[in-house]
C-alpha positions as CSV (number, residue, x, y, z in Angstrom):
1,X,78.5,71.3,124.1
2,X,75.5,72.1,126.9
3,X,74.7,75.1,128.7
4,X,75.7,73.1,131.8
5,X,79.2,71.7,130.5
6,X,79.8,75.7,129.2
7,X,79.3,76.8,133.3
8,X,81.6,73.7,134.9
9,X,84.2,74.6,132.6
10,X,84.1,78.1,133.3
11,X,84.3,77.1,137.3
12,X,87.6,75.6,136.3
13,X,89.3,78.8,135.6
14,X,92.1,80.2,137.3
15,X,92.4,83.5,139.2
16,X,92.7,86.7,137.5
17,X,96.2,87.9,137.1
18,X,97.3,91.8,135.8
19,X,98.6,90.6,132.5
20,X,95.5,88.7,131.9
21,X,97.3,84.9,131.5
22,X,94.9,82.7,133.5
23,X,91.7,84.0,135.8
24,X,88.0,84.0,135.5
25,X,88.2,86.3,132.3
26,X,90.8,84.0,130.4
27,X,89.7,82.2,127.1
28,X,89.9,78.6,126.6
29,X,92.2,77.0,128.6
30,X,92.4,73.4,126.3
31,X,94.0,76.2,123.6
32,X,97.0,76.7,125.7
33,X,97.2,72.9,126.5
34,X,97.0,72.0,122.4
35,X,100.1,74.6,122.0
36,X,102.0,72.8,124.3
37,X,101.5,69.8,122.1
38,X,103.3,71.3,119.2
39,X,106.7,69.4,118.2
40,X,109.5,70.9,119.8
41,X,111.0,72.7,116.8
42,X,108.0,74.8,116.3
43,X,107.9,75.8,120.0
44,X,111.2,76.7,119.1
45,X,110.4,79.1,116.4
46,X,107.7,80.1,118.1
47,X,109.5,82.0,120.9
48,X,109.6,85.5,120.9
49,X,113.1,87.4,121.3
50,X,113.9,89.1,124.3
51,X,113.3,92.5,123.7
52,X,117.0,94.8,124.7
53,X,115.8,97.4,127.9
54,X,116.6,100.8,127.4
55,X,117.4,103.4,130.2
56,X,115.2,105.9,128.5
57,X,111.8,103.8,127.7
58,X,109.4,105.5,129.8
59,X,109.6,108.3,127.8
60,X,106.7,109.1,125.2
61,X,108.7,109.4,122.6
62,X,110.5,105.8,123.1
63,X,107.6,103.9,124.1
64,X,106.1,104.4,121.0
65,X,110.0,103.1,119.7
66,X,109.0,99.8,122.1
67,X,105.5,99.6,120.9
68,X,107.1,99.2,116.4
69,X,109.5,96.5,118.6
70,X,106.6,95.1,119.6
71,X,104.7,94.8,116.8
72,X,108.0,93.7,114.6
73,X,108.8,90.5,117.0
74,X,104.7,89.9,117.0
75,X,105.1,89.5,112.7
76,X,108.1,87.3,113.3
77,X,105.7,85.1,115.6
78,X,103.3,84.6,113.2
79,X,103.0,81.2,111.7
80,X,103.0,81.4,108.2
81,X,106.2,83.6,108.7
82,X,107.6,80.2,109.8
83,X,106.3,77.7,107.9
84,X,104.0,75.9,110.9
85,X,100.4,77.2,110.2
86,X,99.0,74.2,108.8
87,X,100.1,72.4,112.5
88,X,98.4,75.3,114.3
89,X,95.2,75.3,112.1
90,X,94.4,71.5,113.1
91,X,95.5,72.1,116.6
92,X,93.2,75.1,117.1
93,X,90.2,73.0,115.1
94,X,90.7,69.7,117.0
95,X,90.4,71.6,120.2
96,X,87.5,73.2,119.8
97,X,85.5,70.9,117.4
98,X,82.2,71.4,116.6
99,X,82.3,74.9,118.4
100,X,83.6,76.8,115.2
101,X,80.5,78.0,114.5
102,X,78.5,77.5,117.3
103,X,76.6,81.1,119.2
104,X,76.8,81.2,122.4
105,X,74.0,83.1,124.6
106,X,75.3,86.5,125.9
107,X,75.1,85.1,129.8
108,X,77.3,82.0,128.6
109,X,80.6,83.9,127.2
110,X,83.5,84.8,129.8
111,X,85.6,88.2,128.1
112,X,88.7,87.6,128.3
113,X,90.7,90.5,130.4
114,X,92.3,92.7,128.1
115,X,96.4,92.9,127.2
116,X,97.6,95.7,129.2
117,X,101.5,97.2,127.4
118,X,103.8,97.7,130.4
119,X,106.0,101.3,131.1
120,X,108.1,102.9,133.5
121,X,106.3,106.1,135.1
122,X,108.4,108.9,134.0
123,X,109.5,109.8,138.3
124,X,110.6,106.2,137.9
125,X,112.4,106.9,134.9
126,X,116.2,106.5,136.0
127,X,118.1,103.4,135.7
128,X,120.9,104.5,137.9
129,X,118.3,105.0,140.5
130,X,115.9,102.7,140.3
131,X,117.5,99.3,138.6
132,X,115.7,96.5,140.1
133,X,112.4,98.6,138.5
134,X,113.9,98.4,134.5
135,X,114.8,94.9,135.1
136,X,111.1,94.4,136.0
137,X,110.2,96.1,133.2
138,X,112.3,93.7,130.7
139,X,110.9,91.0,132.2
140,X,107.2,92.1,132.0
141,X,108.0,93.6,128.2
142,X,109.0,90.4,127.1
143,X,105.8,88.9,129.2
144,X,103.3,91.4,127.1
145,X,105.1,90.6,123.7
146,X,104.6,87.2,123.7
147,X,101.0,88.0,124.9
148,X,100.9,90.4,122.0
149,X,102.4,87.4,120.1
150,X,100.0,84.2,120.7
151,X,96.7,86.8,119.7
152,X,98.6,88.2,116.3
153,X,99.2,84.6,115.5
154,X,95.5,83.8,115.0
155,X,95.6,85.8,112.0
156,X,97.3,86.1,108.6
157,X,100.1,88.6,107.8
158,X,98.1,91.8,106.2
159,X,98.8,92.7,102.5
160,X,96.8,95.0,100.2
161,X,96.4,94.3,96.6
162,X,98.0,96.0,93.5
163,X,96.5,96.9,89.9
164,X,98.4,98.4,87.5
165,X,97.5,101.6,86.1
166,X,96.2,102.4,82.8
167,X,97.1,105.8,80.9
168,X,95.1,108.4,78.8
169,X,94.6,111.7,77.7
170,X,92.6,113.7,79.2
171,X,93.6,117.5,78.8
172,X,89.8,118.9,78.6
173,X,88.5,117.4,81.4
174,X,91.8,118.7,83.6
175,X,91.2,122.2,82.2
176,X,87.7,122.3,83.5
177,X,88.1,121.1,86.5
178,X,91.5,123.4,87.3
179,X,88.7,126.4,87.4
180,X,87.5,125.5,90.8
181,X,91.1,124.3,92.5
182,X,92.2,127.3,94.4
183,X,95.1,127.8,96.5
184,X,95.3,129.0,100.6
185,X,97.6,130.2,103.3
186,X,97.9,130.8,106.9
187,X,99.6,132.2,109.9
188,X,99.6,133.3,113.7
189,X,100.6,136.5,114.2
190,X,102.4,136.9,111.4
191,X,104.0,133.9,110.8
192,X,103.5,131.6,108.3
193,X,101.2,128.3,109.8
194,X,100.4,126.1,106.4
195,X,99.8,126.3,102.8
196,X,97.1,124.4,101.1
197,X,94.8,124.0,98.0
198,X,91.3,123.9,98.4
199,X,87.9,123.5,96.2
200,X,85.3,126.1,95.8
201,X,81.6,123.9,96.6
202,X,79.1,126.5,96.7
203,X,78.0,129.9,95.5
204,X,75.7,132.3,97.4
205,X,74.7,134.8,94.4
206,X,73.3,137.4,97.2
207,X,76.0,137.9,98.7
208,X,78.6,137.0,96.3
209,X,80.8,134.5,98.6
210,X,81.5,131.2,98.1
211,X,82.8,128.3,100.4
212,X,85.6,126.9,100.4
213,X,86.7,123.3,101.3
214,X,90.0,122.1,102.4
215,X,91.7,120.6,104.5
216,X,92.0,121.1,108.3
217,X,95.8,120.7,108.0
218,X,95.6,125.1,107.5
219,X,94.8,125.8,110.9
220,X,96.2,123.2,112.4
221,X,98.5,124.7,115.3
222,X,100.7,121.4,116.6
223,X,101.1,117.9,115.6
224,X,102.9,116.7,118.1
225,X,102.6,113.0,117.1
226,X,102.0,110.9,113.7
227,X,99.3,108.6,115.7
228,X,96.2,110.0,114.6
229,X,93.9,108.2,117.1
230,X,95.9,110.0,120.6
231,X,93.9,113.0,119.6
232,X,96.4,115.2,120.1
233,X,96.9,117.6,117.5
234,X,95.5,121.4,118.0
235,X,93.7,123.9,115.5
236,X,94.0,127.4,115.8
237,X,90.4,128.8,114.0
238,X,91.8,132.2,114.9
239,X,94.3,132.2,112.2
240,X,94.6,134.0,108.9
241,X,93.8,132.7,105.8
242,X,94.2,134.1,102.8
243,X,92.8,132.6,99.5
244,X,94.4,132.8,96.4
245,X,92.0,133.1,93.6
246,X,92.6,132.5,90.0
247,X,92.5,135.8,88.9
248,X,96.1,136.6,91.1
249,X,94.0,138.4,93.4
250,X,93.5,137.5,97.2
251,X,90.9,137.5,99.3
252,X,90.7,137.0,103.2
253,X,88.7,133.5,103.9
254,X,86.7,133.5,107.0
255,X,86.7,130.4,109.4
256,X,83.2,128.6,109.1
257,X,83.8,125.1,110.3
258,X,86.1,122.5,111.0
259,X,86.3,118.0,111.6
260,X,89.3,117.2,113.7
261,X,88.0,113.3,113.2
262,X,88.5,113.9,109.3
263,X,90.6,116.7,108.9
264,X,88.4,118.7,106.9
265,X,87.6,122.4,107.3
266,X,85.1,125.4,105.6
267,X,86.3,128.7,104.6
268,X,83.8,131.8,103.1
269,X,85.5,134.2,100.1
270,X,84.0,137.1,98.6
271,X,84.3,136.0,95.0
272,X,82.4,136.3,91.4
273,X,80.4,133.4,90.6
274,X,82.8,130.6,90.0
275,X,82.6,126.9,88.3
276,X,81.4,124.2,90.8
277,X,82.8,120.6,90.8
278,X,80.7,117.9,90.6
279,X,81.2,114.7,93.3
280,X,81.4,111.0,91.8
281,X,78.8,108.8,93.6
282,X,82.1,105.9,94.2
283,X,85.3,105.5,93.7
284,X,86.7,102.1,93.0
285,X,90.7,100.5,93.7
286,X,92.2,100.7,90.9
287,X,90.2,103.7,89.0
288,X,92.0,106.1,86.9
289,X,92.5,109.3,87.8
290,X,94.4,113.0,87.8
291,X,95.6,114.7,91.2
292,X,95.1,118.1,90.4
293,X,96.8,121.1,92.8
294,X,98.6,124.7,92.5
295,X,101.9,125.2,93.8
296,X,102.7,129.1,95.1
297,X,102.7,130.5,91.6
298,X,99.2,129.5,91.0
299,X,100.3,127.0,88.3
300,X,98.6,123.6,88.0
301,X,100.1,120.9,89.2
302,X,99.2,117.3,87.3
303,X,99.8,113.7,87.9
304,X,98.1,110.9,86.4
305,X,97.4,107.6,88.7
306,X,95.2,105.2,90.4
307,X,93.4,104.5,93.3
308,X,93.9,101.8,95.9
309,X,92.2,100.7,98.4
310,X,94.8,99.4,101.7
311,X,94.0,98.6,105.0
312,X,95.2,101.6,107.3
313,X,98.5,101.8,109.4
314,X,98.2,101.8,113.4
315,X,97.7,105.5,113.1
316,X,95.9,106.0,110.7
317,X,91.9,106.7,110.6
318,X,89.9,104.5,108.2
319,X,88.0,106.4,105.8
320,X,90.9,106.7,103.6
321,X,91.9,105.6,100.4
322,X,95.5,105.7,98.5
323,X,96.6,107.6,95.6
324,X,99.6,106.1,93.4
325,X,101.5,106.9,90.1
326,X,104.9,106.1,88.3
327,X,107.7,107.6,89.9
328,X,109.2,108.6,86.3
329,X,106.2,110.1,85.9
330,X,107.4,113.8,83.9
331,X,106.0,116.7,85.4
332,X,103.4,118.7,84.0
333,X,105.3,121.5,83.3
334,X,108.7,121.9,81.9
335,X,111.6,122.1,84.3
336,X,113.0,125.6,82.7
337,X,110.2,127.2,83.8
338,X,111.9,129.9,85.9
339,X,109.0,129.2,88.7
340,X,109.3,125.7,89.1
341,X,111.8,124.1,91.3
342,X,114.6,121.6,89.5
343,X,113.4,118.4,91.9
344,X,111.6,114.9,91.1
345,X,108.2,114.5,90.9
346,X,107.6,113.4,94.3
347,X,108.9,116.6,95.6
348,X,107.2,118.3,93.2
349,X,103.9,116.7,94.4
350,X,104.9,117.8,98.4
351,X,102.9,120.7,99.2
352,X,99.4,120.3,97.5
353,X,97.6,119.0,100.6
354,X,93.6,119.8,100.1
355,X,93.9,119.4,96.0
356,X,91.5,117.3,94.3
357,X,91.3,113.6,92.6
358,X,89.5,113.3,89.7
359,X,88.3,110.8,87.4
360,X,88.6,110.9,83.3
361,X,84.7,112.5,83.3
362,X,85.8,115.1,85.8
363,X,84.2,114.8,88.6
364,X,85.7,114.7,92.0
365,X,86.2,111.2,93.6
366,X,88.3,112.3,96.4
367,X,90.0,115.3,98.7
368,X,93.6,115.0,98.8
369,X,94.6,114.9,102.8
370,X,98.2,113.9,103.4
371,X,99.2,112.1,106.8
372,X,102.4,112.9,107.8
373,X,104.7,110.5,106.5
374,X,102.9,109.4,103.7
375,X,102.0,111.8,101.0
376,X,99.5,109.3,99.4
377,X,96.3,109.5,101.7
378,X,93.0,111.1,100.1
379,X,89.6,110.5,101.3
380,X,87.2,109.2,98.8
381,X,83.4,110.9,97.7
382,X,81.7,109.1,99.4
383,X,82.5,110.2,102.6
384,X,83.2,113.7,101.2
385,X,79.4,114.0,100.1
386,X,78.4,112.7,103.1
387,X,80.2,115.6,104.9
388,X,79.7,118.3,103.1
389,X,75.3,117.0,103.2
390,X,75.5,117.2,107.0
391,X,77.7,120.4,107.6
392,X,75.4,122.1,105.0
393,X,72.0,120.7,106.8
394,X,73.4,120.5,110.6
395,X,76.5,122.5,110.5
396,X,78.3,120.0,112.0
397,X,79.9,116.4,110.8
398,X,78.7,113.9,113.8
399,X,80.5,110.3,113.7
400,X,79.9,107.2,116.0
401,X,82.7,106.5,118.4
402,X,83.0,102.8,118.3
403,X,86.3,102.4,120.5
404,X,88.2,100.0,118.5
405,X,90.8,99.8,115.1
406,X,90.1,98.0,112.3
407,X,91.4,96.2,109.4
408,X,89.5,94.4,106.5
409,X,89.9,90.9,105.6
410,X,88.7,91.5,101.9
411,X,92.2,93.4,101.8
412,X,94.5,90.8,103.1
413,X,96.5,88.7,100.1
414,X,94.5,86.2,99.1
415,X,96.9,83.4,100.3
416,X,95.6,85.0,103.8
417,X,92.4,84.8,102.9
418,X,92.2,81.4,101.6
419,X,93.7,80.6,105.1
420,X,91.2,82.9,106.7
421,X,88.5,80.7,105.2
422,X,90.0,77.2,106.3
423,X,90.7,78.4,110.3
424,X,87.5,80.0,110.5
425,X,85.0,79.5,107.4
426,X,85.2,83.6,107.2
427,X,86.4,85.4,104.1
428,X,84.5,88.8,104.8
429,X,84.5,91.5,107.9
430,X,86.6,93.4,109.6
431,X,89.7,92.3,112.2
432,X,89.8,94.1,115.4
433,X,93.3,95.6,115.6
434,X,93.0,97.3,118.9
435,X,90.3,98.1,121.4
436,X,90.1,101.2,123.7
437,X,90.7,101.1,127.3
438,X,87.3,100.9,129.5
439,X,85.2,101.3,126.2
440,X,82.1,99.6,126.3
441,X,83.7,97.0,123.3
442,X,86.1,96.7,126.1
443,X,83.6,95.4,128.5
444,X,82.1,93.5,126.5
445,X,84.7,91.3,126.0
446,X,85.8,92.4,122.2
447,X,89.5,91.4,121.8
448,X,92.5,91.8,119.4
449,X,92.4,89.4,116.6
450,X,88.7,89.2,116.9
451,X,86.1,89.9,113.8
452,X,83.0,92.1,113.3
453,X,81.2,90.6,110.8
454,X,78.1,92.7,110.8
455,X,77.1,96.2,111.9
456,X,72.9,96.6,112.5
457,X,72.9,93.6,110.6
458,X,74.5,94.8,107.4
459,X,77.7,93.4,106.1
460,X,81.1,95.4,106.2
461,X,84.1,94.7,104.5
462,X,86.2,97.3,104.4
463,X,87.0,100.3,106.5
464,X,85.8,103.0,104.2
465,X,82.7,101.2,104.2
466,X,82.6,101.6,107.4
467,X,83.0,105.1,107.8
468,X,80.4,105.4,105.0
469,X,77.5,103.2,107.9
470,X,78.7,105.4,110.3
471,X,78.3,108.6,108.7
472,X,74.5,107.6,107.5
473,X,73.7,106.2,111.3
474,X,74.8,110.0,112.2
475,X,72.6,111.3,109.3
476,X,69.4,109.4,111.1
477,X,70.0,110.5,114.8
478,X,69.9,114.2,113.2
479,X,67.0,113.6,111.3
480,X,65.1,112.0,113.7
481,X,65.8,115.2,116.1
482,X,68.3,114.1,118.3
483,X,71.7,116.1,119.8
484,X,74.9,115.4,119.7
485,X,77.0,113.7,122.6
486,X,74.0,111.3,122.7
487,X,74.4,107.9,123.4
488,X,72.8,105.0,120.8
489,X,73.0,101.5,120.3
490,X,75.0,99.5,117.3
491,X,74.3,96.0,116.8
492,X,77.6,94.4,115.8
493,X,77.9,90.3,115.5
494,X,81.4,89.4,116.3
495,X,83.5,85.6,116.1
496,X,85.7,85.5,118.8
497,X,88.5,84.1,116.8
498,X,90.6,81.9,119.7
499,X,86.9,80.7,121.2
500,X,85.5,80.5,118.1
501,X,82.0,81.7,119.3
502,X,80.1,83.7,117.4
503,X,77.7,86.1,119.5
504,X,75.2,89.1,118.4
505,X,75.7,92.0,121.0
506,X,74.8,95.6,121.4
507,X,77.3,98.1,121.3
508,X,76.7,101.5,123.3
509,X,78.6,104.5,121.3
510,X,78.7,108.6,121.6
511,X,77.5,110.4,118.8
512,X,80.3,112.9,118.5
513,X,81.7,115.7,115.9
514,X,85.5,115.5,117.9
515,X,88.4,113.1,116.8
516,X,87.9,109.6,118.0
517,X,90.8,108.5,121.1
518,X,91.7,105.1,121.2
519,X,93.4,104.7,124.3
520,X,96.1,101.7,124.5
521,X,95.6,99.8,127.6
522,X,98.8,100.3,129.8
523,X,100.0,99.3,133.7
524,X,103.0,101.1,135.0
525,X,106.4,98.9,136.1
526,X,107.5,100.5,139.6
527,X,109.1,97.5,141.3
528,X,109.3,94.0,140.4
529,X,106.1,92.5,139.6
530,X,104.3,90.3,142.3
531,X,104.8,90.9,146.1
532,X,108.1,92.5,147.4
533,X,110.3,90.9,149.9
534,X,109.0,93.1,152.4
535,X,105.3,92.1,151.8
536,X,104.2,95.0,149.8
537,X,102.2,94.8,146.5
538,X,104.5,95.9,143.2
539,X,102.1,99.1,142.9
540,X,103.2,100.3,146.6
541,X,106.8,99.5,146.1
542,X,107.3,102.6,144.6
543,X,106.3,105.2,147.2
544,X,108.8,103.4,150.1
545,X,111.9,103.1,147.2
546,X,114.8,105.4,147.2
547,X,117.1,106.5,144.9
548,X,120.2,104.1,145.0
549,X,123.6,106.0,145.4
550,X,126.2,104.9,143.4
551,X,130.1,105.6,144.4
């Protein structure tokens, strides 16, 4: 197609609307036309169910309930779910023909406006009040999940893979490296805040302290929510921490340094000259290796697995990798042992958040760092090394703030990626799973579903990898002189999956040492959406509505 028949069809376009349907920023309008000519039983399975209102959704708390809704009616949607991906595929490919591969010049693409989730403002929040405004919310919830819907169905169902694990002794190399593991605790004017293990890194033989690194989880003060990306939690570096050497003896540790971004944090202890771990270069899925950690009595804790790479959940950063071992695993210790609890082994494994993974030569391949909910999270070497280089050189851990989520493609089950590679002739990059409101990916028209195939002209293919660029683009913008909370360029090419152009842009991002925010795009529900009978817009409703009294 010409540069000239690209511009009349633009011209065609509808007006902009607040949900993004039709207007000069929507995508492609012969998609929506090929849908249409689906048979009749697949628009059937197609449609989304009507989401149930509740009198209580505006609140925090329950619209992250209606956001898991969301996304669990979006995975019914999904074509392969249903059996019709095949009719979709040739749809989508007779539609757009010869464009599946075609770049497009930067003035010739149109971004698409962005899927905003509908709420109820929380002085609206009353359905006894206010009902006309929570029927306009149903309506415009079901509106944004089939939104949500059509984009999630232009890719395959996510899957990680599995390896099974391969068992050996290895009682020497677990002895030497239980010489460095050490155990912490804190608290806040005298009350308890977090225990933790930690490693010993370094050794200053003038004045006989060492460092200590662990997890940030220590100080950390609230956690009011499991989504990491709201940027919400608080660390209190004023608290007291007292590390447990190997001797029996304490000693007080003394804040140095803390990443909220990775959850990491430095500690200084007066102690003797102590062994010092080694880091492993990589860390591949499916490696063997020991998770090593002291429970309150000092004792070693011990459980053999493997490694697994997995694309992350929602609210989850990327630059981790998964631990996992047999559930009938027996514990390393025997269960008479008047200092050990009676429990299973995944109890027993519950509190040794900053312990180390390491592989059957001993060396470290990864930092133990538990989310929440999931008890299985670690980050890997590689980024460890890279961390501990820059807070030793720069003392501080910079990290490019790109404004989106991600998910890899190399991760998916290869019956998605087969499928991958016939919609799109891709089997490699990363899947945009969210995009932050007003970022500058935002404005350039990056979009859910879409894929970033290259970063400064290097491929990426998973997450970790990622995180690995990132970290060595900080290392540069140090090295070359520069400050933080500078601005710099990324040159990503991204395939805009439901155009099917491919475009090389330039991405503007903060160098930062703070947690990344990726803000959900939202619009408030305070009347019924459109123009109301009296002639005022939806978003001025509101201020002339009055609670309605109910005999």
């Amino acid at each position: 197609m010409g540069r000239g028949h690209r511009r009349q069809a633009a011209n065609k376009r509808g007006p902009l609307t607040e949900e993004g349907e039709a207007g000069p920023h929507s995508r492609a309008p012969g998609a929506a036309k090929k849908r249409d000519s689906l048979p009749e039983a697949a628009e059937k399975r197609d449609s989304l169910p009507e989401p149930e209102a509740d009198a209580s959704c505006g609140t925090d708390t329950e619209r992250e309930a209606t956001k898991m809704d969301v996304y669990r009616a979006a995975q019914l949607a999904r074509p392969e779910m249903r059996g019709v991906g095949d009719d979709l595929d040739e749809s989508v490919t007779q539609t757009h023909g010869s464009r599946s591969t075609e770049a497009v010049e930067e003035d010739e693409f149109t971004p698409k406006s962005p899927i905003s989730m509908p709420y109820i403002p929380d002085e609206l929040n009353d359905p006894t009040a206010y009902p006309a405004i929570f029927a306009a919310f149903k309506e415009a919830q079901v509106k944004y999940t089939a939104k949500l819907g059509r984009r999630l169905r232009l890719l395959p169902k996510l899957a990680h893979s599995c390896h099974l694990p391969i068992r050996e002794s290895a009682k020497e190399v677990v002895l030497h490296a239980a010489k460095y593991i050490i155990r912490l605790s804190s608290s806040v004017d005298g009350k308890p805040l977090a225990n933790c293990c930690g490693l010993l890194i370094k050794w200053d033989p003038e004045s006989k302290t060492g460092t200590v690194l662990t997890t940030a989880h220590l100080i950390r003060s609230k956690h009011p929510t499991e989504n990491h990306w709201e940027g919400r939690d608080e660390y209190n570096i004023k608290a007291n921490v007292i590390v447990h050497l190997l001797d029996g003896t304490t000693a007080d540790g003394h804040y140095l340094y803390h990443q909220e971004h990775y959850d990491l944090a430095f500690f200084k202890v007066r102690v003797d000259k102590p062994d010092l771990p080694s880091f492993s270069g990589s860390v591949h899925c499916g490696q063997d290796v020991f998770r090593l950690g002291r429970d309150d009595h000092m004792n070693l804790r011990i459980t053999h697995g493997r490694v697994e790479h997995q694309n992350p959940r929602s609210n989850q950063r990327h630059h981790y990798m998964y631990f996992f071992h047999q559930k009938d695993d027996s514990l390393s210790h025997p269960k008479n042992d008047c200092y050990l609890p009676d429990k299973k082994n995944d109890d027993y494994l519950c509190d040794d958040d900053g312990g180390s993974i390491i592989d059957l030569d001993g060396k470290v391949v990864g930092l133990v760092n538990k989310h929440l909910r999931l008890k299985k999270s670690l980050i890997p070497s590689c980024i460890l090394d890279k961390c501990v280089d820059l807070w030793c050189e720069f003392r501080c851990i910079p990290r490019l703030h790109l404004g989106m989520k991600f998910s890899s493609i190399k991760l998916l089950d290869p019956t998605h990626i087969d499928k991958m590679w016939r919609m799109y002739k891709i089997k490699d990059g990363l899947i945009v799973q969210e995009v932050s409101k007003e970022s500058h990916a935002e404005k350039l028209g990056i979009c859910l579903g879409d894929i970033i195939e290259r970063f400064n002209g290097e491929s990426i293919s998973t997450t970790v990898e990622l995180e690995n660029m990132l970290l060595g683009r900080c290392r540069d913008h140090l090295d070359q002189g520069n400050r933080l909370n500078e601005k710099i360029n990324v040159s990503i090419q991204v395939f805009h999956t439901e155009e099917r152009l491919r475009r090389n842009i330039n991405l503007i991002v903060d160098v930062s040492e703070g947690g990344e925010v990726v803000k959900r795009r939202t619009y408030p529900i305070t009347a019924i959406e459109g123009t109301s009978s009296s002639g005022q817009s939806s978003q001025n409703v509101a201020d002339s509505l009055t609670p309605v009294s109910w005999q």
